[in-house]
C-alpha angles and dihedrals in degrees: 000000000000119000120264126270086047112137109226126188111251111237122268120023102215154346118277101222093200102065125045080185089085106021121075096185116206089207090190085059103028098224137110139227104217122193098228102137091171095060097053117093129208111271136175119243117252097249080078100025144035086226119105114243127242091265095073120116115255124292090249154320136254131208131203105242097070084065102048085051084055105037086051097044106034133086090237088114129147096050102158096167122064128157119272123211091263082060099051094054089044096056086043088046093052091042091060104039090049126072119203085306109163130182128289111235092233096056114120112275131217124254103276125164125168138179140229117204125247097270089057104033143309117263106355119194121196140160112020131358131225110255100217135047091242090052084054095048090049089043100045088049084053089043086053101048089043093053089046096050096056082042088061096040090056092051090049094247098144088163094058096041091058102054082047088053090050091047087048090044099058085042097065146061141200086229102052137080119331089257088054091048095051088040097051089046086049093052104024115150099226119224116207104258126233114263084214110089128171121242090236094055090057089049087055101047086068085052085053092046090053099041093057100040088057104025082054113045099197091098090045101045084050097053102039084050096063098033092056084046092059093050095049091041095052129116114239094214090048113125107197124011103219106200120199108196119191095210114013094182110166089335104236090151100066108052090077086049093056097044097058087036087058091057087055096039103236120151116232135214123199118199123173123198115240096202122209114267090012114146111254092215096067134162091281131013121237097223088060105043082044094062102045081050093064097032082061098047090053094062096047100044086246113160099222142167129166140179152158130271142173110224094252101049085044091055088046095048103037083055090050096042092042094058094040086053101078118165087011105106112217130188127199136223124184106192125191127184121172137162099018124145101243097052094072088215151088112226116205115260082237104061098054092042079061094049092052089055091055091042086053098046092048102045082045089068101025140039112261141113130236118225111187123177117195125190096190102021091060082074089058112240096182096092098057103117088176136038097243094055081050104046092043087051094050083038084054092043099054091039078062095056095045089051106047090044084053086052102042085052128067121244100241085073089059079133101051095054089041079059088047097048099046092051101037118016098039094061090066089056099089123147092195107044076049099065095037092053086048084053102050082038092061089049104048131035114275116270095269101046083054099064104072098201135123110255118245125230108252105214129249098236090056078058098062093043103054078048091056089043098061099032093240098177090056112044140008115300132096139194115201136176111238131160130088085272094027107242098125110101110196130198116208121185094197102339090309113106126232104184147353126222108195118182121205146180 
């Protein structure tokens, strides 16, 4: 058993609104008991352990409404392929029938090439290989318009990137190898989507949602990292955690937090950070995310409140209310999640270099720990010194997500991951988020050497549980320490990473 003080995640994530088969809803609380066996985890009781059992009701729920508001508003057009209802009942019947089953490192592995630029190597090939000769030839074509066209974009020829993108375009499908999936969604030619969608397509975009977040473990490794790091972080005589989160989205994060807060009676704030220009439709309204929080936080006895800032009224207040406290003790925590599957979008470099400044000021005057998880950072991007060594390493990096969610989903639900890649992986497929993030990148210091903290030590026993949580005996991923304290965790799919959790203070 893992020592005690470990945060573990609580069972099931949210209600499926289709079948009333696996969902029993409590309406006054507006949370559901789902019957996943497969998606609870072993806990000690909390006789022995601050951590919440097995037993305990979902993390969350999640209504309709929050993805109308995204699938309307977003850029996330051209989706051809949504779950039908056979679908649905074939991705239930698989959850329940498997139990925390993960890939053998010896299953057969989808087609997968990849390319280092001139100064690293020639022709690099990485991942999985084609198994014919005609899948190598069509994948080393693709290899060779994708290099051209960084290549291009790095000599500040648009015109001819774009007729690259459109060649690259017509040669690729949503349905083919991993390296044609990531490249159509890289190059896709958007259509402009029907504002007419049917009721059952919105209900399935929450099964979606749940799906990923539990069939790829990167959002939930993340999460269960920091959130491991902020309990043992903790101080025992603090009064109220005040958590600052860069982007609350649903919240899916927090309900594990405030369970094991509740054992230890702290109190919790949650404030999310309402950043300037950002689109009022999101992927998930406040208001929302707010109400299934506190739903949460009733059941639990958690003494909760949470609320919405823009950086600059959230400095103001936290110096007012630090100062009017008093004998209060309050502890801060400036989280900060990007790039991770489940958030369907791409947040500036710049404003989460922002957010890190604040974050500093504010931990230099008062008690508190930083938790920042980073997608495309855990490859270490950093030590691009050309565009074409940058984008290959975000084009490797994605190639890894589409394949270990192929490979954590049966092949029968070919149709449902096509659904998942299409409305959160492709948004962060973005050429030209890409090169403007290659270009702020070449005039400020990467995101780590910006903090200005000292790293944390992550534990080892975080460390063993971030092991248990993605099966890493039995398949291929792999968690690793890495960082001159050690307080970076790292999580590799086949020596490729997929994100990095650093802890700070």
């Amino acid at each position: 058993m893992l020592q005690p003080g470990i945060l573990m995640p609580s069972g099931p994530i949210f209600d499926l609104t289709f079948s009333n088969q696996y969902v029993n809803c409590n309406q006054e609380m507006e949370f559901c008991d789902i019957d996943y066996h497969d998606f609870s985890s072993s806990f000690a009781s909390h006789s022995e352990s601050s951590v919440i059992s097995s037993n305990s009701c979902d993390q969350t729920m999640f209504q309709d409404e929050f993805l109308i508001h995204h699938i309307m508003s977003s850029s996330m057009e051209g989706v051809e392929t949504i779950f039908s209802s056979e679908d649905l009942m074939e991705v239930c019947e698989w959850i329940n029938e498997t139990d925390h089953d993960s890939p053998s490192g010896d299953q057969e592995s989808s087609p997968c090439i990849s390319f280092e630029s001139d100064e690293n190597s020639d022709v690099g090939l990485s991942l999985s290989l084609p198994e014919t000769e005609m899948e190598l030839d069509d994948e080393l074509r693709l290899h060779h318009l994708l290099k051209a066209y960084a290549e291009a974009m790095e000599n500040g020829e648009k015109d001819l990137a774009d007729v690259l993108a459109k060649s690259t375009n017509e040669k690729t499908s949503a349905m083919g190898s991993t390296m044609e999936r990531v490249a159509f969604s890289l190059f896709r030619y958007k259509e402009k989507q029907t504002e007419q969608m049917q009721l059952e397509s919105i209900n399935n975009l929450v099964e979606a949602f749940r799906v990923l977040y539990q069939g790829l473990p990167v959002g939930r490794f993340a999460h269960l990292t920091a959130n491991s790091a902020i309990i043992g972080a903790m101080p025992s005589d603090a009064d109220l955690v005040h958590v600052i989160d860069f982007d609350i989205g649903e919240g899916i994060q927090w309900a594990p937090l405030m369970e094991s807060l509740s054992w230890k009676n702290k109190s919790l704030m949650l404030t999310s950070v309402k950043l300037d220009g950002e689109r009022t439709s999101t992927f998930c309204n406040i208001e929302e995310t707010k109400k299934r929080l506190q739903g949460h936080a009733k059941q639990y006895n958690c003494r909760l409140q949470v609320e919405e800032k823009s950086m600059e009224d959230l400095v103001n207040e936290l110096t007012r209310r630090m100062k009017k406290r008093g004998e209060e003790k309050n502890w801060l925590v400036f989280n900060c999640m990007v790039g991770l599957p489940h958030m369907a979008r791409r947040r500036p470099r710049s404003q989460v270099l922002e957010f890190l400044k604040v974050a500093k000021e504010l931990l230099s005057k008062f008690a508190g720990i930083l938790t920042l998880g980073d997608g495309e950072e855990g490859y270490g991007l950093n030590t691009c010194s050309s565009y074409q060594s940058f984008f290959d390493k975000l084009l490797r990096h994605y190639q890894a997500l589409f394949e270990s969610l192929e490979k954590n989903l049966p092949s029968y639900l070919a149709a449902a991951r096509t659904t998942i890649e299409s409305l959160f992986l492709a948004p962060f497929l973005s050429p030209f988020d890409w090169f403007q993030d290659w270009e702020e990148k070449m005039k400020s210091q990467n995101v780590q050497d910006r903090i200005g903290l000292e790293g944390l030590e992550l534990s080892k026993e975080s460390l063993a549980e971030a092991r248990e949580m993605v099966n890493e005996r039995e398949g291929p991923f792999k968690v690793k320490v890495e960082g001159y304290r050690e307080h970076e965790m790292v999580l590799e799919w086949k020596d490729t990473p997929l994100v990095r959790v650093s802890t700070w203070m």
